[in-house]
Backbone as JSON Lines, residues from 0, in Angstrom:
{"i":0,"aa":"X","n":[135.18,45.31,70.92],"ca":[134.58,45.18,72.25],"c":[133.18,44.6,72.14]}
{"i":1,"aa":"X","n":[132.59,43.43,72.81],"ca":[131.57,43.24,72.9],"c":[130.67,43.63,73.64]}
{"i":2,"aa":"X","n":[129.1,43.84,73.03],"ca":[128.24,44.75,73.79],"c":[127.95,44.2,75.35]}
{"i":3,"aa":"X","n":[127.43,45.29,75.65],"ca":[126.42,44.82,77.62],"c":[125.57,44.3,77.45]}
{"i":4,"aa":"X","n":[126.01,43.3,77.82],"ca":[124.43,42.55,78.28],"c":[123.7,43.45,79.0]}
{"i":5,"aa":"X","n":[122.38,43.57,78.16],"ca":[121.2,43.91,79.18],"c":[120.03,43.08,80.03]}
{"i":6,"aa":"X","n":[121.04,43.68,81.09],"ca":[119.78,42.71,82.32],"c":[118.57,43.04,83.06]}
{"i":7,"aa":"X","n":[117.79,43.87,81.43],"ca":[116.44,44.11,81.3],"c":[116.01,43.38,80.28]}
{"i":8,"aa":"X","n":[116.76,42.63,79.29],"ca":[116.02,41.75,78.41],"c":[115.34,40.81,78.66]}
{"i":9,"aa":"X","n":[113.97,40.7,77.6],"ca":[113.34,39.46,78.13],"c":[112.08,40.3,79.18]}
{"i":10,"aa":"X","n":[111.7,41.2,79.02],"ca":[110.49,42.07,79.68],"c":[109.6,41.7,79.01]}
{"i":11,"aa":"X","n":[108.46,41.12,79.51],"ca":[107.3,40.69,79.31],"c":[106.22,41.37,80.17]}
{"i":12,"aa":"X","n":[104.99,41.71,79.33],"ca":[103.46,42.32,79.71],"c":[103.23,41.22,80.73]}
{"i":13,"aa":"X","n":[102.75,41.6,82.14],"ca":[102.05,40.75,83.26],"c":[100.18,41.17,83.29]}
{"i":14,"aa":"X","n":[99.85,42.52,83.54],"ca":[98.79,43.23,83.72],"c":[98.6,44.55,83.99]}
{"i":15,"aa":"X","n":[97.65,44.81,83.43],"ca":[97.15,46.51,84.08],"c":[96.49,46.5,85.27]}
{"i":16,"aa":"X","n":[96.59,47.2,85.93],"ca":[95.64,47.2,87.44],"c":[95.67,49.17,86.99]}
{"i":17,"aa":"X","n":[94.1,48.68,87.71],"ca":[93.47,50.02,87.95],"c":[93.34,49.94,89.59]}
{"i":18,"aa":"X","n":[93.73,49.57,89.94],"ca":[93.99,49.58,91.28],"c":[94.98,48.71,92.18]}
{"i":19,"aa":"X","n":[95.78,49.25,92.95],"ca":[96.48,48.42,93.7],"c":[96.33,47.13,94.24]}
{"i":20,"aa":"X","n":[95.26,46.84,94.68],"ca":[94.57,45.52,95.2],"c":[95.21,44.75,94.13]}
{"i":21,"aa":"X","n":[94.7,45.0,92.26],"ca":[95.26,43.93,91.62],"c":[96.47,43.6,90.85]}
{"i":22,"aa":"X","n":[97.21,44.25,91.89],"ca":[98.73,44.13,91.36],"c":[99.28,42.22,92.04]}
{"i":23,"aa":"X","n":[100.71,41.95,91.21],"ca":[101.0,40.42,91.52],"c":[100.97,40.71,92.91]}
{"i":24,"aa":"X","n":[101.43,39.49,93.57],"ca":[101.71,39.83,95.09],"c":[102.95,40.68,95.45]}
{"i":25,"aa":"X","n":[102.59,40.87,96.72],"ca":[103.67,41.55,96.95],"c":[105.02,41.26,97.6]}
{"i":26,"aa":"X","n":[105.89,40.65,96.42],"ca":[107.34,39.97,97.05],"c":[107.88,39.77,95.66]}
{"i":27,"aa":"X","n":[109.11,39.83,96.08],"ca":[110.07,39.94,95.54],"c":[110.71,41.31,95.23]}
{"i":28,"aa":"X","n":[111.34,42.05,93.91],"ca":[111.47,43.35,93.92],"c":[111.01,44.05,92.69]}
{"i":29,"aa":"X","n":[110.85,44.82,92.84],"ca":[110.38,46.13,91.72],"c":[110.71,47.24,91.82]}
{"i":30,"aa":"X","n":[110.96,47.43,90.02],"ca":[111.46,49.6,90.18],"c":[110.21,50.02,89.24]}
{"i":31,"aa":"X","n":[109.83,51.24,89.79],"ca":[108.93,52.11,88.97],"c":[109.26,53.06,88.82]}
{"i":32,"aa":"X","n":[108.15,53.51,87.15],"ca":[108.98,54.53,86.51],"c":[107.76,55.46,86.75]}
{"i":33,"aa":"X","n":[108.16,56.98,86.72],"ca":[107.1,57.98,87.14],"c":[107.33,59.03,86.15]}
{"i":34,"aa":"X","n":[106.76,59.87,85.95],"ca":[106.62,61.5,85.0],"c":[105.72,61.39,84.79]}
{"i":35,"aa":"X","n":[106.06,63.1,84.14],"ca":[104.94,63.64,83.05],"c":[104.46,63.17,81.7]}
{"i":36,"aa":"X","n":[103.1,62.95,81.49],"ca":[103.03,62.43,80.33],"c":[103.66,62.97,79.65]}
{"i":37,"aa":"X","n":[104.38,63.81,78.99],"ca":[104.81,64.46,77.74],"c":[106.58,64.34,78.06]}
{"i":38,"aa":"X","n":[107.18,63.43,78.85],"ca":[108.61,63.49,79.04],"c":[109.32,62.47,78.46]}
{"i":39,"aa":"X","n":[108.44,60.97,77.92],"ca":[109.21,60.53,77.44],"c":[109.01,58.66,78.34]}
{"i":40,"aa":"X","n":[108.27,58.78,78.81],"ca":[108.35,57.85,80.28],"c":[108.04,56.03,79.22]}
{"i":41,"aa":"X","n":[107.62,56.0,77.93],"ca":[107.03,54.9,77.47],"c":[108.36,54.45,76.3]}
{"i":42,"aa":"X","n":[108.72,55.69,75.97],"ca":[110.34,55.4,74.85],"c":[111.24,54.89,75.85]}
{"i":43,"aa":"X","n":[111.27,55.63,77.12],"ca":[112.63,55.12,77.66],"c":[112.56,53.38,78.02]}
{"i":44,"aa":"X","n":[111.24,53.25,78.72],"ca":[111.16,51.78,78.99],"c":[111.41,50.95,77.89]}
{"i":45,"aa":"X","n":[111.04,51.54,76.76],"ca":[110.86,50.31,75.79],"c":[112.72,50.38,75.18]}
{"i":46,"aa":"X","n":[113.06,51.67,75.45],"ca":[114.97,51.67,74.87],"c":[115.81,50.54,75.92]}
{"i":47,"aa":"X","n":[114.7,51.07,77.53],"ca":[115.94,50.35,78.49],"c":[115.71,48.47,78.26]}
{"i":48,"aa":"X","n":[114.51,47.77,77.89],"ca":[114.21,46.75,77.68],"c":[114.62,46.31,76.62]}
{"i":49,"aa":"X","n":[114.85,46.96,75.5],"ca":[115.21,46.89,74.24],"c":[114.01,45.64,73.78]}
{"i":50,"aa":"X","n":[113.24,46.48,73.86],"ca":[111.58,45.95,73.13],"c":[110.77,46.99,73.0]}
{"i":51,"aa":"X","n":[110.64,47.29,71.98],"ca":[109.81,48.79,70.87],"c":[108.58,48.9,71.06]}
{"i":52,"aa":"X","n":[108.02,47.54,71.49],"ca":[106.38,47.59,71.43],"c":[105.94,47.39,72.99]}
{"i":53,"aa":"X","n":[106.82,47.2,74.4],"ca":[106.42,46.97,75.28],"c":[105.22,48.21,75.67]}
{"i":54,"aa":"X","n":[105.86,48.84,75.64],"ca":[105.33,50.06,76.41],"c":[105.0,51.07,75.74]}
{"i":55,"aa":"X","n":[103.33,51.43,75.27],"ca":[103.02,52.26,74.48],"c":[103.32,53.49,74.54]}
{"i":56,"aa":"X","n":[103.93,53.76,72.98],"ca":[104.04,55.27,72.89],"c":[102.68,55.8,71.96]}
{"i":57,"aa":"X","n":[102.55,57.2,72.22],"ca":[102.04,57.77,71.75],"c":[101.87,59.14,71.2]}
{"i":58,"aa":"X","n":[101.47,59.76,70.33],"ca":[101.89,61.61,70.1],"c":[100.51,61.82,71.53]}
{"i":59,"aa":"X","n":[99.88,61.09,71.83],"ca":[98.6,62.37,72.67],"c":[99.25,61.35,74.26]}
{"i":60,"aa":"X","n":[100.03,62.85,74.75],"ca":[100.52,62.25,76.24],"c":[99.34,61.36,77.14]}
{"i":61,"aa":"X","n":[99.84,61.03,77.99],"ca":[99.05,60.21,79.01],"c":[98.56,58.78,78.8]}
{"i":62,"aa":"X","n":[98.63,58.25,78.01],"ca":[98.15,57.01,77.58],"c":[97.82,55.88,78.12]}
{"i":63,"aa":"X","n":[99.31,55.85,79.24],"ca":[99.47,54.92,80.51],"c":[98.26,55.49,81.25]}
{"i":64,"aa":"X","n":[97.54,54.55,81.46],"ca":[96.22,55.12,82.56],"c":[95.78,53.74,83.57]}
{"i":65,"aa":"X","n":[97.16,53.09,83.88],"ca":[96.64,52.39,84.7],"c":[98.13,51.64,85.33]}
{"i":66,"aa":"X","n":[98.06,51.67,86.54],"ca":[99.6,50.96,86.91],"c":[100.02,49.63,85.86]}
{"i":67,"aa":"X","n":[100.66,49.69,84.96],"ca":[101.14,48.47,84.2],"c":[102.38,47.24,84.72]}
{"i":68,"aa":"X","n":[102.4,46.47,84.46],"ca":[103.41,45.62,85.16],"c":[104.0,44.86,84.49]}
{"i":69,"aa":"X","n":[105.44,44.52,84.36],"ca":[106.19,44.02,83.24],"c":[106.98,43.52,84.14]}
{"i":70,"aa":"X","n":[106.99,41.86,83.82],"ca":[107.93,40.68,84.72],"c":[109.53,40.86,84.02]}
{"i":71,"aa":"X","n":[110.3,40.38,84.85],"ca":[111.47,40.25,83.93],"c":[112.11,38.63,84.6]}
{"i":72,"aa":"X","n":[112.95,38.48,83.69],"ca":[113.26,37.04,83.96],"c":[113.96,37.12,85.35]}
{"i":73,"aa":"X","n":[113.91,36.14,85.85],"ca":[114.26,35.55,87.4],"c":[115.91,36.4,87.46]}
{"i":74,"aa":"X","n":[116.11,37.08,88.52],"ca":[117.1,37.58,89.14],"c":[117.64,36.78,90.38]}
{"i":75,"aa":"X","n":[119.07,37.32,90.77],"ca":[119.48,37.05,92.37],"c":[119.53,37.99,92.74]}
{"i":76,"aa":"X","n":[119.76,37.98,94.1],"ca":[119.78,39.46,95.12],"c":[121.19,39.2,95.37]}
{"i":77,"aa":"X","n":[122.07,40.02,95.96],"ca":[123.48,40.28,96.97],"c":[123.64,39.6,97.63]}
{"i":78,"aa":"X","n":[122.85,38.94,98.01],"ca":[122.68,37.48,99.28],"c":[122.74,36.2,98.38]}
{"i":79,"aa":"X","n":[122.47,36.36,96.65],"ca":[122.27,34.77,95.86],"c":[121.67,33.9,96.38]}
{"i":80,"aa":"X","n":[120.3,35.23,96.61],"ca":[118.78,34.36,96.96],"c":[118.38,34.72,95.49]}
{"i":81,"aa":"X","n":[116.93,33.45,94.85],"ca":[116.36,34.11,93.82],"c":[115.81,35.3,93.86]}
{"i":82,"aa":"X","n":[115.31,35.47,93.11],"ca":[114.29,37.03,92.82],"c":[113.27,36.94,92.06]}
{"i":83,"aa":"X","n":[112.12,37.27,92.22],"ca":[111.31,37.4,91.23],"c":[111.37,39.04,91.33]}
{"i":84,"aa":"X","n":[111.62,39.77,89.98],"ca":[111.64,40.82,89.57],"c":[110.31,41.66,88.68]}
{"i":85,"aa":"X","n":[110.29,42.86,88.93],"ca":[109.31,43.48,88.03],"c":[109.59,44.84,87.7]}
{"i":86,"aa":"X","n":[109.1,45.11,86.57],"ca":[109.13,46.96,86.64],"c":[107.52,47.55,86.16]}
{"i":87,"aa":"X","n":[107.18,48.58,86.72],"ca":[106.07,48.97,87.17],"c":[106.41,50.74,86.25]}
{"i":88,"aa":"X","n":[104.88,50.01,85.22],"ca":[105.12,51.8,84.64],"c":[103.77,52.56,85.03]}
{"i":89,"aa":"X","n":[104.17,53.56,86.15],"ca":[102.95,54.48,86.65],"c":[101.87,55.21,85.62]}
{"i":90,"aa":"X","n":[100.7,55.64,86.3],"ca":[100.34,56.75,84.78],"c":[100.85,57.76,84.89]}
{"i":91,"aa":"X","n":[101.16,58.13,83.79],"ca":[101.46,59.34,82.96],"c":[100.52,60.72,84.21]}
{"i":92,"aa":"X","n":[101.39,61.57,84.27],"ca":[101.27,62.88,85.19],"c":[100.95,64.29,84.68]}
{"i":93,"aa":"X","n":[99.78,64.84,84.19],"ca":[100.29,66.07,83.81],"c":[99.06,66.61,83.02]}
{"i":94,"aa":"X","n":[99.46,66.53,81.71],"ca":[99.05,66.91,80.4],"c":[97.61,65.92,79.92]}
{"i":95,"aa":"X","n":[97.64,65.34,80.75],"ca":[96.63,64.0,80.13],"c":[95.06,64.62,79.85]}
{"i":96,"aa":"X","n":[94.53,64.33,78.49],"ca":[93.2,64.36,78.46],"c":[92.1,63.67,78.81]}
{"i":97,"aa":"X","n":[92.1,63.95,80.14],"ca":[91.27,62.72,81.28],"c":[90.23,63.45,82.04]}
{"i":98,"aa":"X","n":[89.28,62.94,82.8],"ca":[88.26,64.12,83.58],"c":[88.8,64.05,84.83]}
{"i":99,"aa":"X","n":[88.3,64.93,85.76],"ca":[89.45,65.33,86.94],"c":[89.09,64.27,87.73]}
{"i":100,"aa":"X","n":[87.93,63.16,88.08],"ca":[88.08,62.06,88.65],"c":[89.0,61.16,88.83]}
{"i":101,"aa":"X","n":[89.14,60.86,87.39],"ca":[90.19,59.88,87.08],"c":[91.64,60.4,87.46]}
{"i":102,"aa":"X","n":[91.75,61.75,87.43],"ca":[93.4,61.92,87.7],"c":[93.33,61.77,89.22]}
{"i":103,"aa":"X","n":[92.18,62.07,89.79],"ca":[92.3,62.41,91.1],"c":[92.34,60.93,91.71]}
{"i":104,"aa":"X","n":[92.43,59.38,90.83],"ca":[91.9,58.45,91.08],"c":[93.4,58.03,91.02]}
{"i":105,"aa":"X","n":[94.06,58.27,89.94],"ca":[95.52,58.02,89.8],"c":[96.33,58.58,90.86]}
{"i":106,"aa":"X","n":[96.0,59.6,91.17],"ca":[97.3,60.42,92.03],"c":[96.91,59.8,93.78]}
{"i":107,"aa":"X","n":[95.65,59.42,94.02],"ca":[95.02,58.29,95.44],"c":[95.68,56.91,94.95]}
{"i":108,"aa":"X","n":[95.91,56.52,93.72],"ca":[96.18,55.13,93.49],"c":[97.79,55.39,93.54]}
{"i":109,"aa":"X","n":[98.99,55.96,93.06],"ca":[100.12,55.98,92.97],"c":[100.81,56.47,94.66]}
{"i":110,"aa":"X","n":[100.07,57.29,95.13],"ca":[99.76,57.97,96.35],"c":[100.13,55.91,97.35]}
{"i":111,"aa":"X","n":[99.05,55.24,97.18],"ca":[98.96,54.24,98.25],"c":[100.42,53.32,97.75]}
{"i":112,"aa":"X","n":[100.54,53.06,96.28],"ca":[101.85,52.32,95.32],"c":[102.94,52.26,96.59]}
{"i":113,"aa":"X","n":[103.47,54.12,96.23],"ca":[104.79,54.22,96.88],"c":[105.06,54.41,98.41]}
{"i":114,"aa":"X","n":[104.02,54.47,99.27],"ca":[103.35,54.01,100.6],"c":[103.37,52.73,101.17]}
{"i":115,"aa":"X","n":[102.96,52.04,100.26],"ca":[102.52,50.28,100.99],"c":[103.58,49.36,100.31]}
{"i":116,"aa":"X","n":[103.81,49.1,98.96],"ca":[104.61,48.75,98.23],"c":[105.96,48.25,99.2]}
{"i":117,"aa":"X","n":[105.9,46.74,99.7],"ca":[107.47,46.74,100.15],"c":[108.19,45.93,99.31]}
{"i":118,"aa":"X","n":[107.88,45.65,98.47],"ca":[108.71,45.29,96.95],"c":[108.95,46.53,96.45]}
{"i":119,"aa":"X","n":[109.07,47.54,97.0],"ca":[109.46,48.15,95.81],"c":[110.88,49.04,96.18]}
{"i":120,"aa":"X","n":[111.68,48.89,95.24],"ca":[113.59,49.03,95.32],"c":[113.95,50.99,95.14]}
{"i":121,"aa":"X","n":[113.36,50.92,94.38],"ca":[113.54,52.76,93.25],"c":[112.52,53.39,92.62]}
{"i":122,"aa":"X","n":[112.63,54.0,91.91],"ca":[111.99,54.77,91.63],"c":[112.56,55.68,90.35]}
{"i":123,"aa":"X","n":[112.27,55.04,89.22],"ca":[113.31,55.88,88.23],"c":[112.51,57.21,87.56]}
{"i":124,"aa":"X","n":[112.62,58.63,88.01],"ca":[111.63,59.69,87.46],"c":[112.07,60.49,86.13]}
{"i":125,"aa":"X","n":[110.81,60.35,85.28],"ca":[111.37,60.85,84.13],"c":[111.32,62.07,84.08]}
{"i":126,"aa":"X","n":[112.51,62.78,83.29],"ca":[112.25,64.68,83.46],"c":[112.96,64.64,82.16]}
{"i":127,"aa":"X","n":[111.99,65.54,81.36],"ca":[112.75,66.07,80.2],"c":[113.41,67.74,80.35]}
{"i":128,"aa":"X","n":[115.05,67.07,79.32],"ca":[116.3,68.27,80.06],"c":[116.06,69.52,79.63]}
{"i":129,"aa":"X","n":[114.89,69.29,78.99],"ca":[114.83,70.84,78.14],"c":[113.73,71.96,79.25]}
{"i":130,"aa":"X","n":[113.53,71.51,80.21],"ca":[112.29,72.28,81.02],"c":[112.94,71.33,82.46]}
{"i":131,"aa":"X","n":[112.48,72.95,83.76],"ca":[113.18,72.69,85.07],"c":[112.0,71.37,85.69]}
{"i":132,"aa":"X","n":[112.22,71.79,86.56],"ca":[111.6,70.76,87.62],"c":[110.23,71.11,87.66]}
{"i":133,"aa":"X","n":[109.04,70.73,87.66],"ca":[107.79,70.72,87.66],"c":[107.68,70.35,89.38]}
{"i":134,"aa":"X","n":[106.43,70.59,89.18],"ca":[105.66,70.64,90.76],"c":[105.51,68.88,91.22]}
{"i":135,"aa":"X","n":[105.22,68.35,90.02],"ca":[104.92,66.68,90.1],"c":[106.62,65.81,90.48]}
{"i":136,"aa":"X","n":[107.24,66.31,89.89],"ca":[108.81,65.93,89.91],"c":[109.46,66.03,91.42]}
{"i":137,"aa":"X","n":[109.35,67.7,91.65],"ca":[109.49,68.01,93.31],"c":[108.92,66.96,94.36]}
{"i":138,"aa":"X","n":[107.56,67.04,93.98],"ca":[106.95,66.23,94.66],"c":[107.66,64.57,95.01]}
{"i":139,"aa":"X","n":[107.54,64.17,93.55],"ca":[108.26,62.84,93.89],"c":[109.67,62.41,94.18]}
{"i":140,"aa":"X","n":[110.76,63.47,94.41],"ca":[111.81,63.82,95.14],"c":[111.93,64.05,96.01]}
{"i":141,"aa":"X","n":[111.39,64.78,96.38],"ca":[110.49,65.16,98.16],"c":[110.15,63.36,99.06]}
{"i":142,"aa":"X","n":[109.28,62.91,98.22],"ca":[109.3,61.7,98.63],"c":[109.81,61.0,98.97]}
{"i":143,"aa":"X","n":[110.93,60.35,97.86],"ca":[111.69,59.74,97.93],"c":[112.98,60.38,99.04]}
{"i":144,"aa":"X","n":[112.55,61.09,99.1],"ca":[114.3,61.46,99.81],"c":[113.56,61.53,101.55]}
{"i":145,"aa":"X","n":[112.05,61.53,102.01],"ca":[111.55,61.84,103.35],"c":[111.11,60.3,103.55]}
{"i":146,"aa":"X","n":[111.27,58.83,102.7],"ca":[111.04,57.47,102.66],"c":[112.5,56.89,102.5]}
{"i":147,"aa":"X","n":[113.55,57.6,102.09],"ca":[114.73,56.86,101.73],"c":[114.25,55.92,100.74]}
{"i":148,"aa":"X","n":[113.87,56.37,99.75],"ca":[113.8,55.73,98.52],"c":[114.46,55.98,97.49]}
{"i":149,"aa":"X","n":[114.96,54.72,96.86],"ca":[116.19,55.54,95.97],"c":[115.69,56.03,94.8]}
{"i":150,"aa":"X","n":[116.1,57.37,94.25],"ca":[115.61,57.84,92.77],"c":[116.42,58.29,91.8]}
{"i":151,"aa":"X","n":[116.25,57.64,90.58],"ca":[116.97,57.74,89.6],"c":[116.53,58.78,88.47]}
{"i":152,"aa":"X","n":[117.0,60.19,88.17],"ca":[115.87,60.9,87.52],"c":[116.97,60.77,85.98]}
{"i":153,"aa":"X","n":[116.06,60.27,84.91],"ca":[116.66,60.27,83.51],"c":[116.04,61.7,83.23]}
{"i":154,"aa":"X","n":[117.31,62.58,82.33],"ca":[116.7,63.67,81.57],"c":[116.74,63.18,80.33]}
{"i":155,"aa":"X","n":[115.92,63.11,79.85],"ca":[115.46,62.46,78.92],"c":[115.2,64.04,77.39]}
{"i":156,"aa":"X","n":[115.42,63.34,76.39],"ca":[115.57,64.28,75.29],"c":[116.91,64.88,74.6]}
{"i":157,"aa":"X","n":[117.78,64.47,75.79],"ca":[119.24,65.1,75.45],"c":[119.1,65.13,73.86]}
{"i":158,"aa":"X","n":[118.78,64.57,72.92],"ca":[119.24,64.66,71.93],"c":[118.94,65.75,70.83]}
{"i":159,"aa":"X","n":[117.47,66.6,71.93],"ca":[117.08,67.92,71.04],"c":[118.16,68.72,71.71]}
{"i":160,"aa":"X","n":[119.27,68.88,72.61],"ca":[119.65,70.2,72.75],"c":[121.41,69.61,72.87]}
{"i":161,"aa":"X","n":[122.53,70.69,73.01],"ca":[124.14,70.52,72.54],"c":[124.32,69.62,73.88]}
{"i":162,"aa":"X","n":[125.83,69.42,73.53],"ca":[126.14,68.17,74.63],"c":[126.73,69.09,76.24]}
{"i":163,"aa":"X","n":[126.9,70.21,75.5],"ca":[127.31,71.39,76.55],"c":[126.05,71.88,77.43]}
{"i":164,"aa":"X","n":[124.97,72.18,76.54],"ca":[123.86,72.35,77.6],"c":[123.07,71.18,78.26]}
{"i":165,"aa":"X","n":[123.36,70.01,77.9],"ca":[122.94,68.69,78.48],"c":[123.75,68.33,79.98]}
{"i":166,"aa":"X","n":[125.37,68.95,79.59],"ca":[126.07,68.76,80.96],"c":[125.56,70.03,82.11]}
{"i":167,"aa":"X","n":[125.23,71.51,81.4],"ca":[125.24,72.14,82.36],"c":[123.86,71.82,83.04]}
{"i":168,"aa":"X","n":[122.98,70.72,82.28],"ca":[121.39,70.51,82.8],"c":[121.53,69.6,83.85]}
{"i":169,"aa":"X","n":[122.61,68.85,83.72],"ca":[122.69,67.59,85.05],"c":[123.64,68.11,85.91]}
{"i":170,"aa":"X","n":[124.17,69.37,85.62],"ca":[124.99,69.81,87.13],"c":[124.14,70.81,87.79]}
{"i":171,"aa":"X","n":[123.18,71.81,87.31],"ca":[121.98,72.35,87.82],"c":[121.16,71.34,88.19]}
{"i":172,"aa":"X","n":[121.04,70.54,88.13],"ca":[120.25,69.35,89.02],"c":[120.66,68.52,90.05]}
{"i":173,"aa":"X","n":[121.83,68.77,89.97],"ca":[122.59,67.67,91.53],"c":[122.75,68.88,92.14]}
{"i":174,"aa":"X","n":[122.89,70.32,91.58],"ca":[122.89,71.57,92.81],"c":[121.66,71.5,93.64]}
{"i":175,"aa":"X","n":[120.44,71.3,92.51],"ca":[119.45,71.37,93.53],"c":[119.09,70.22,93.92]}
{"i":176,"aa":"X","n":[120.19,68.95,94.15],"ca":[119.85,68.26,94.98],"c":[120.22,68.4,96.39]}
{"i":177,"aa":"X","n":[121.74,69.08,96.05],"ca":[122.29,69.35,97.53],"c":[121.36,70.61,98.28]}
{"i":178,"aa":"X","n":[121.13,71.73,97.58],"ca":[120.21,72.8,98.34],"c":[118.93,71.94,98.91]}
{"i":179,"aa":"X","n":[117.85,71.23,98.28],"ca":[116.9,70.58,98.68],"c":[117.27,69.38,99.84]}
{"i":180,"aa":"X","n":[118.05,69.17,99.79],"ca":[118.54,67.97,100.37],"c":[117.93,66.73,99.94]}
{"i":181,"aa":"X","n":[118.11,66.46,98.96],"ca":[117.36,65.02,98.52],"c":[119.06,64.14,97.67]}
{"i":182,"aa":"X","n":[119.26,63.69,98.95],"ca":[120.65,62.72,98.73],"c":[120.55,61.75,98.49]}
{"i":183,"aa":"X","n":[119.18,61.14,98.48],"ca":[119.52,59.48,97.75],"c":[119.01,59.48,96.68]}
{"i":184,"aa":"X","n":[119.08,60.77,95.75],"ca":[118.86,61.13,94.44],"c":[119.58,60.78,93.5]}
{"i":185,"aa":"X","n":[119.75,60.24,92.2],"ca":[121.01,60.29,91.4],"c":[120.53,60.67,90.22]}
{"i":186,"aa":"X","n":[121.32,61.2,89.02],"ca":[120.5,61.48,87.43],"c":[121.45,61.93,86.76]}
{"i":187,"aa":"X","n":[121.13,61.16,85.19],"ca":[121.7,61.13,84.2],"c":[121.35,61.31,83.23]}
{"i":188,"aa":"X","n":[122.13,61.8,81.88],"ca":[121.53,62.81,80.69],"c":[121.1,61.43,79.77]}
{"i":189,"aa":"X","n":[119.97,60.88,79.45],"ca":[119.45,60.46,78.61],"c":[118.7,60.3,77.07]}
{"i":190,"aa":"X","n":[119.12,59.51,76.12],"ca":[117.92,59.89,75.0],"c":[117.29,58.27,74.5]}
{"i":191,"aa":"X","n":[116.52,58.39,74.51],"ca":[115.6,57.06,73.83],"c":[116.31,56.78,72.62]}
{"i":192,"aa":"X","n":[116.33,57.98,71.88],"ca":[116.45,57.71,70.35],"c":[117.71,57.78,70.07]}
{"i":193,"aa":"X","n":[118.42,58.34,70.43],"ca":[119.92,58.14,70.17],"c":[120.74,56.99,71.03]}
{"i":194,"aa":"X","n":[120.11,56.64,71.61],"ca":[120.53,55.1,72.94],"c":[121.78,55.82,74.01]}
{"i":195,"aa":"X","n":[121.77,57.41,74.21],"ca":[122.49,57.82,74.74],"c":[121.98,57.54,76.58]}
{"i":196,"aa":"X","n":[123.19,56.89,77.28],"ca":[122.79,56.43,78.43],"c":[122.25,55.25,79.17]}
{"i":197,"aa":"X","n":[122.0,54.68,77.94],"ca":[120.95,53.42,77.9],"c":[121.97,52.8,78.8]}
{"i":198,"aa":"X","n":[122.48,52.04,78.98],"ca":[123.59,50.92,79.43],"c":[123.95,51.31,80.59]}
{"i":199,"aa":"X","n":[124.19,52.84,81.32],"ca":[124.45,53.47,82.28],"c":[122.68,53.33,83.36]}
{"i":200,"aa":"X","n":[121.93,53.67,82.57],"ca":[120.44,53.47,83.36],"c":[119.96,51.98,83.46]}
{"i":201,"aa":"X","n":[120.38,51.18,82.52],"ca":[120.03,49.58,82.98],"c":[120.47,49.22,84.16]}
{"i":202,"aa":"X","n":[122.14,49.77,83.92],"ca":[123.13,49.02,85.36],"c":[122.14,49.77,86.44]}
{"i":203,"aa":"X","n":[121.95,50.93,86.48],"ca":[121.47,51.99,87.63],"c":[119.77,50.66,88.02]}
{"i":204,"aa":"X","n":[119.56,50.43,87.21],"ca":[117.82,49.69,87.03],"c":[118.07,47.93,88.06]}
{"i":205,"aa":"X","n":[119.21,47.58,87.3],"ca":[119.96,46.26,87.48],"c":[120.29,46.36,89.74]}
{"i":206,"aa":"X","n":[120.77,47.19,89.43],"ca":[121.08,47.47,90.85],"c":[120.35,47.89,91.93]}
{"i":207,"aa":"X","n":[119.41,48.65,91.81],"ca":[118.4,48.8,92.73],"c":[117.46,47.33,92.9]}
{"i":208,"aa":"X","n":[117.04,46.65,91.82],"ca":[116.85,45.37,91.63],"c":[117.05,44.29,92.67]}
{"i":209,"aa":"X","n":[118.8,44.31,92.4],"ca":[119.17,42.94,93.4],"c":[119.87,43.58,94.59]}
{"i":210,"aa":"X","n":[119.45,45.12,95.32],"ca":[120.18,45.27,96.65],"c":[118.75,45.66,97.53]}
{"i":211,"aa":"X","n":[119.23,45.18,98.5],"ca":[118.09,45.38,99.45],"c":[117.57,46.95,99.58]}
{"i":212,"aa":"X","n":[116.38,47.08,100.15],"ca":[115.9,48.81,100.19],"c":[116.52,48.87,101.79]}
{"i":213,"aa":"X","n":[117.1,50.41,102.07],"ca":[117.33,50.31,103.49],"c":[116.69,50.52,104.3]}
């Protein structure tokens, strides 16, 4: 059988913006990726792109400290209009060794992103499967589901825990999607390092991409 094409290859560095103002313009489409610094949010981009060095990893969480922006080669939409495409990696949420300005500068700057942003398609949130839902996670589920924005949450890590507690981690998570009511939610058991999922989260990446937001 021959492999999937991934139609994230070919991701290229555009710019950092420390502020929204200097992001590209605003057209065409884009998905951004969101979490906690410590979940995994810089392996997965660089597994789903299949480029190791795009997107810095690091052992001291938070690193991402500035909306980053990564072009990808020219797309079509559902209509087989062009596309200019992008994916957008947020900062890092959480754990970061930063002074409380600056976070408070990030969370006003990501705050206006998923607000004004009409390029923007999804929203892929990273959660690692080994720990529940955090307050930052809620939050950006909450969002997405009171904007009709679509969100894709990778649990990311599957590969520290059995394949049995990885399934019962993504069916405790679509429960509390139905109790919360956040239905234009979707999520799948992920690992960077084992490439478990990879091909399932591109298509998921691929598709928010070229369909219109509703």
């Amino acid at each position: 059988m021959s492999p999937i094409p991934n139609p994230l290859q070919g991701a290229e560095f555009v710019l950092a913006a420390h502020r929204i103002g200097q992001m590209p313009a605003d057209r065409g489409a884009e998905v951004a990726f969101a979490g906690r610094s410590n979940a995994g949010k810089s392996s997965a981009l660089n597994a789903l792109t299949a480029h190791k060095g795009l997107a810095r990893t690091s052992k001291t969480p938070g690193r991402t400290q500035q909306l980053v922006v990564f072009s990808l080669p020219a797309k079509v939409d559902t209509a087989g209009n062009p596309l200019d495409a992008r994916l957008i990696d947020l900062p890092g949420y959480g754990y970061a060794k930063v002074p409380e300005d600056l976070r408070e500068h990030w969370k006003a700057e990501i705050d206006l992103y998923l607000h004004q942003r009409e390029s923007l398609r999804g929203l892929i949130l990273i959660v690692d499967i080994r720990h529940p839902l955090k307050d930052f996670d809620r939050m950006m589920l909450g969002f997405c589901a009171g904007t009709r924005l679509p969100c894709h949450v990778l649990l990311t890590k599957a590969d520290k825990i059995s394949r049995g507690q990885a399934g019962s981690a993504l069916q405790a998570l679509r429960n509390e999607y139905n109790r919360e009511g956040w239905h234009n939610a979707t999520a799948q058991i992920f690992s960077s390092s084992e490439k478990t999922g990879v091909d399932e989260a591109r298509a998921r990446v691929q598709q928010l991409l070229v369909s219109p937001r509703d």
